[in-house]
N, C-alpha and C positions, 0 to 999 in steps of 0.2 A: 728347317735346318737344325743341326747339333751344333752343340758350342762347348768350344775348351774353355773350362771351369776350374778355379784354382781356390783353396782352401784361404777364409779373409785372412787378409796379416793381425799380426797382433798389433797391439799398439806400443812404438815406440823400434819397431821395425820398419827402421827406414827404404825398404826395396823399395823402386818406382816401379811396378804394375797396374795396370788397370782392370784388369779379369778378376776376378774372386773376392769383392766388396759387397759390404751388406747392404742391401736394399732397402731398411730401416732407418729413421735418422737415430733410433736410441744406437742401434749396432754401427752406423757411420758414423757417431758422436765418440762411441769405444774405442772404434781402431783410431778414429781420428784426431779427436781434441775439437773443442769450437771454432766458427768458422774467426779465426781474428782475422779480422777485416776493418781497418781504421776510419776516421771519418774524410770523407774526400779532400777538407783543407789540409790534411795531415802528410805535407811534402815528403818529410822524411820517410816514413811507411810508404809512400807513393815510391820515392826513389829506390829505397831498398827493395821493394816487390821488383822494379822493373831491371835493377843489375842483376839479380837472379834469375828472371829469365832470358834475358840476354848472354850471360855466361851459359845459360844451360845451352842454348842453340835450338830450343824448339823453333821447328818449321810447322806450320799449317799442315793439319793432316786432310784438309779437306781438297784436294788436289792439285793446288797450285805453289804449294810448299815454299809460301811469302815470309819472311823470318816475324815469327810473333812480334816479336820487343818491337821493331822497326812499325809494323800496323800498329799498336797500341799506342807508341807513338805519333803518329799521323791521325789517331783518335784523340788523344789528348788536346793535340794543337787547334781541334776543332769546335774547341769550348766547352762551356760546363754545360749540363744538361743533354740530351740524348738518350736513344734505346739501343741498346746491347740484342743481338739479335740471336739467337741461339737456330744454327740451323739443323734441325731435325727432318730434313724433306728425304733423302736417301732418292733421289729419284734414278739413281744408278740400277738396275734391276736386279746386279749380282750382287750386291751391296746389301750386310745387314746388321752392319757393327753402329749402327745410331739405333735401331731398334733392341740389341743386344745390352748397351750401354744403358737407357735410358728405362729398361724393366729392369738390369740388376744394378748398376751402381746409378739411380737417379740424380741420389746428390752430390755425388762426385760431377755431377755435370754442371748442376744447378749452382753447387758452391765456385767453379771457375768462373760462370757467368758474374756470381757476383762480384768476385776479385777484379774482374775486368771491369766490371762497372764503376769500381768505388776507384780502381785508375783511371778511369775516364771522366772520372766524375758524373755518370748518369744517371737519370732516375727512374729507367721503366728497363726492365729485362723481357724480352717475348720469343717464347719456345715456338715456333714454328714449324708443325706437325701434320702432314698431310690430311686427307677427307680419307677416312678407309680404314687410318691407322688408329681403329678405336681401343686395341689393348695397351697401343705405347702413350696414347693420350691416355688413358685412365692409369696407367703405373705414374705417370707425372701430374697427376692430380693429385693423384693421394700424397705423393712425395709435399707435392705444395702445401695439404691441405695439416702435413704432419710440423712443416716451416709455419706455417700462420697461426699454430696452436701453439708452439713453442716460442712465438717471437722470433725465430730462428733468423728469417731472411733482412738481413739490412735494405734492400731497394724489392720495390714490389714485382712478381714475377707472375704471368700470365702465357697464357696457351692462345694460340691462334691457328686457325685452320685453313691454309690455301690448299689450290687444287693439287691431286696426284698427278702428276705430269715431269716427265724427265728433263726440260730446260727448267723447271719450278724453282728448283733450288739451285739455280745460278745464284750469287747475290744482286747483282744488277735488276734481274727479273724478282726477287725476292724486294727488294727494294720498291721495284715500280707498281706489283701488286698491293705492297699499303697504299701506294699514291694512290693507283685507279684501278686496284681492281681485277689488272691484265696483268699475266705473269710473263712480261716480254723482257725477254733480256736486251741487253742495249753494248755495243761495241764501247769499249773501254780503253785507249793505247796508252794511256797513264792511269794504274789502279794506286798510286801515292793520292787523288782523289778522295775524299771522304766523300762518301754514301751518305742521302740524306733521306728521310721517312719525313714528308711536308719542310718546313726549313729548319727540320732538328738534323744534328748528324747522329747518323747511323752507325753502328760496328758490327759487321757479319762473322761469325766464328761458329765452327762447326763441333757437333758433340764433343768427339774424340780430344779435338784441342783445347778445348773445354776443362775436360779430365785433366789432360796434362797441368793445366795451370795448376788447379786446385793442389793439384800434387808437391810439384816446384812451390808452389804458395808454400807452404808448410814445412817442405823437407830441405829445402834449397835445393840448386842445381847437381849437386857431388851424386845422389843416386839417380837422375835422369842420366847423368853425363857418363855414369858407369857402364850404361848399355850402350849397343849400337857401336857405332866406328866415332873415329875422333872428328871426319869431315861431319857426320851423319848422326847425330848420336839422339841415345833413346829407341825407345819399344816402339812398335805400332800393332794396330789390327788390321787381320787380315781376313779377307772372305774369299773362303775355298770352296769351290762348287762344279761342274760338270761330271765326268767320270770315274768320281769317288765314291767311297762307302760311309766315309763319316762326312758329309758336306757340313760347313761351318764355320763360327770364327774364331781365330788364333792370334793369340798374342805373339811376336816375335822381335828381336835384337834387329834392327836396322842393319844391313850387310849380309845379314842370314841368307845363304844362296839357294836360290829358286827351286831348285830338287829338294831341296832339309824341309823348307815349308810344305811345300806339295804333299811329302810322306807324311805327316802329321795327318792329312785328312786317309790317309792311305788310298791310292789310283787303284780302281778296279779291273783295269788292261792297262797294256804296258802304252804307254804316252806321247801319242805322235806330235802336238804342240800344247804350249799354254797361250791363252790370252791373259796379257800383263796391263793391269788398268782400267779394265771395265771394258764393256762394248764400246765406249771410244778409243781404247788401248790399241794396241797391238800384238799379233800373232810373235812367237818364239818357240825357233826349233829345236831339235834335241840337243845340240852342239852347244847351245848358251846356258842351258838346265843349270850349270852351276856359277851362273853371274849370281853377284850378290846383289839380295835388294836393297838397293841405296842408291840416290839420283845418279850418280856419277858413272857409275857401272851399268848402271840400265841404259843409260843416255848412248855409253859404247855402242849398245846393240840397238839402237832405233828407239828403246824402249821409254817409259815413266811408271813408275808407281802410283800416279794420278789417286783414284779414289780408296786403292787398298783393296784390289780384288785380283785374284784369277783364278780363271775358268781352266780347268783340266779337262782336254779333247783326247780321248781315247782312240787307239787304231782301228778300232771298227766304228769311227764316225767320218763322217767326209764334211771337212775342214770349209770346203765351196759353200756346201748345202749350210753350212752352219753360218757361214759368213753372213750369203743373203738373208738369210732369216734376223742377222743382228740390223741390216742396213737396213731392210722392211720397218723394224721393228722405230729405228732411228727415224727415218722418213715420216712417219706416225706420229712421232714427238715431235716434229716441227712446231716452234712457236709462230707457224704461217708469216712471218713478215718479211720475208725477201726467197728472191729466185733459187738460189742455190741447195735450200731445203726443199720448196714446193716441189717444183723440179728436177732438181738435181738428181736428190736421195733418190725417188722413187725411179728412175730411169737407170743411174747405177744398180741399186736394187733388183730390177728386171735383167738388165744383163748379167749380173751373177748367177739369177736363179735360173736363164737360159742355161748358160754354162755346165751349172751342176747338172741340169737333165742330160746333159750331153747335146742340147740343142744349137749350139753358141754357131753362129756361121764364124767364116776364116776368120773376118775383122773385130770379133768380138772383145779381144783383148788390147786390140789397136785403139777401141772406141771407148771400154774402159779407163785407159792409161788418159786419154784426149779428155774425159768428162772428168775425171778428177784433178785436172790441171785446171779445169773453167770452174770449178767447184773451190776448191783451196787458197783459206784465206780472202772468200769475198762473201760471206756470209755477214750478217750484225753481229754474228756471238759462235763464239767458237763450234757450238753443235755441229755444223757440216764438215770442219777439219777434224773430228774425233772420226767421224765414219769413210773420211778420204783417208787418215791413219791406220784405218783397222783393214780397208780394203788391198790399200798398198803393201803390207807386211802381207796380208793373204795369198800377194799375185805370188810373192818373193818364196814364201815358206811352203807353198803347195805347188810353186813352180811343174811337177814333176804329172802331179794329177790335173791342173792346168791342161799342158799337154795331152794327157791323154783324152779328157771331158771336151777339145777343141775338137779332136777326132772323134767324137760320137760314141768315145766309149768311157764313159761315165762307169766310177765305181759301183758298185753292188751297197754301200752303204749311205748313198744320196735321199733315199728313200726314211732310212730311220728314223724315230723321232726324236727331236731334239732332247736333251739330257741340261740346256742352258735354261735358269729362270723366268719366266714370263715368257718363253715365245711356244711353249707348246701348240698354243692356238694358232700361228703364224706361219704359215704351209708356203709352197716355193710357188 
């Protein structure tokens, strides 16, 4: 993919962005100043870090958009000592704003880690990097290895490699592989819980959010809180990918409505849906293109901002064929431990890909609607409600070819090959 690139700030240039930082610690020491970072008994430093983020209103960018201050909080109350967890797994497929982050601003990520640490009081940071991902593991070694030459890092910072797999980077399952191993996610109905790695507690935070601290650590919250909307405020990254010419990621204002981003990758045919949120997201027709992206307006339209991605489907793709190929592709990432994925996935799957051939008998859609009712909401971990989400907005937003793929006459562009990431290989 391509990526919007933004010239570094200078230093003493308060904007909050995160695109266009240098990859160096001498050039990240320029724009930035040293990392002041107090020592963990140091209340006052602790309190003043943490009304600064608090006023700023950062939410978690890593999909569930938990308000920072309030988790840092519920890490604190869980005692001294712990591991800071840096989630770098991306196991989102359209998703590429953790590997974009951590080759150009490394330590913009590395330094929020440690801000949070020296709040929490802990003493082990561990970047958490898939099996595969050998270039964004080595741009974070060198970063580490340019911190332990300098003295730079106050708490020690280490790389660990779980498998590539798309439940991986849940935190829950992120969690239960240091315990044993398995990267199984586990049902959670209260995340005010603190996460434990053996009987330390844990803090899970993802790149992106990461950055943002660092940021706010330094500038205070006035240039976070300058962008984005006043419910919503601040920048995010965003990954633009299917039917475009520049596929990549984009920094944008929170509220930014959904056609302003889109044109930034520029759409190469004119644009019969986006998928908003990743393959667990959901479809959005041409009528919504200008909701702004911010939880509250998305939520209008069925919608979330979830990981920070959407997929541009162009009018010479069929919306069907592309669906089951996302459900396929979901069923596969099962972390195998309950019915609803074993099962479920792969049999909704089947019937969508009937459909798109135009093979679907009468009840195909009746059977549909029946299996994602026994499917939703009884999974251990969310995984099976992202792909009963993304089906449901499918049935709604392609209603019309629906209809017609029921009667045996499937579009002319079911056959194409897919233009989504990773599912090339994943045929109907």
């Amino acid at each position: 993919m391509t990526h919007s690139t933004s010239p570094a700030p200078p230093r003493g240039d308060v904007q909050h962005r995160l695109l266009g930082h240098p990859s160096d610690l001498r050039g990240h020491l320029d724009a930035h100043g040293p990392l002041n970072v107090a020592l963990a008994h140091n209340r006052s430093w602790q309190e003043s870090l943490m009304t600064s983020l608090e006023s700023s209103g950062l939410a978690g960018r890593g999909g569930g958009a938990f308000p920072t201050s309030i988790k840092l909080a519920l890490a604190y109350s869980a005692g001294i000592g712990g591991t800071i967890v840096v989630n770098a797994m991306e196991g989102e497929p359209a998703s590429d704003k953790d590997k974009l982050l951590l080759t150009r601003a490394p330590h913009l990520v590395l330094d929020g880690a440690q801000y949070v640490a020296a709040l929490c009081r802990a003493d082990r940071i561990v970047i958490c990097i898939p099996i595969g991902r050998d270039g964004v593991a080595s741009a974070v070694r060198n970063a580490m290895a340019e911190r332990t030459r300098h003295r730079y890092a106050r708490v020690k910072e280490e790389i660990v490699r779980p498998p590539d797999r798309f439940v991986a980077g849940e935190e829950s399952a992120l969690a239960n592989w240091f315990n044993s191993e398995r990267s199984l996610p586990v049902f959670r109905p209260d995340k005010g819980m603190p996460l434990r790695i053996g009987k330390r507690p844990a803090l899970v935070h993802n790149t992106e959010t990461l950055a943002h601290v660092a940021l706010i650590a330094r500038q205070g919250p006035g240039p976070f809180r300058s962008r984005g909307t006043t419910e919503e405020p601040g920048s995010c990254l965003v990954t633009i990918s299917g039917d475009v010419v520049h596929p990549g990621v984009v920094e944008v204002d929170r509220g930014t409505p959904l056609s302003e981003i889109v044109s930034l990758s520029q759409p190469a045919e004119p644009v019969q849906a986006l998928l908003v949120g990743g393959y667990g997201g959901t479809w959005v027709s041409p009528p919504y293109f200008g909701t702004p992206y911010a939880s509250i307006s998305l939520r209008t339209i069925g919608a979330a901002a979830g990981v920070g991605v959407i997929v541009v489907l162009g009018e010479m793709s069929c919306g069907l064929a592309e669906s089951a190929r996302i459900v396929r592709y979901l069923a596969g990432q099962s972390a195998g431990q309950c019915g609803p994925c074993v099962h479920g996935l792969p049999a909704i799957a089947d019937d969508l890909a009937h459909l798109a051939r135009g093979e679907g008998d009468g009840d195909v859609v009746a059977r549909l609607h029946r299996r994602l009712r026994q499917v939703n909401g009884r999974g251990a971990c969310r995984h099976p409600d992202g792909a009963v989400a993304l089906v449901r907005s499918a049935l709604e937003v392609f209603a019309t070819d629906i209809a017609a793929h029921g009667r045996g006459e499937p579009c002319s562009y079911w056959r194409k090959p897919t233009t989504l990431p990773l599912l090339r290989p994943i045929g109907l």
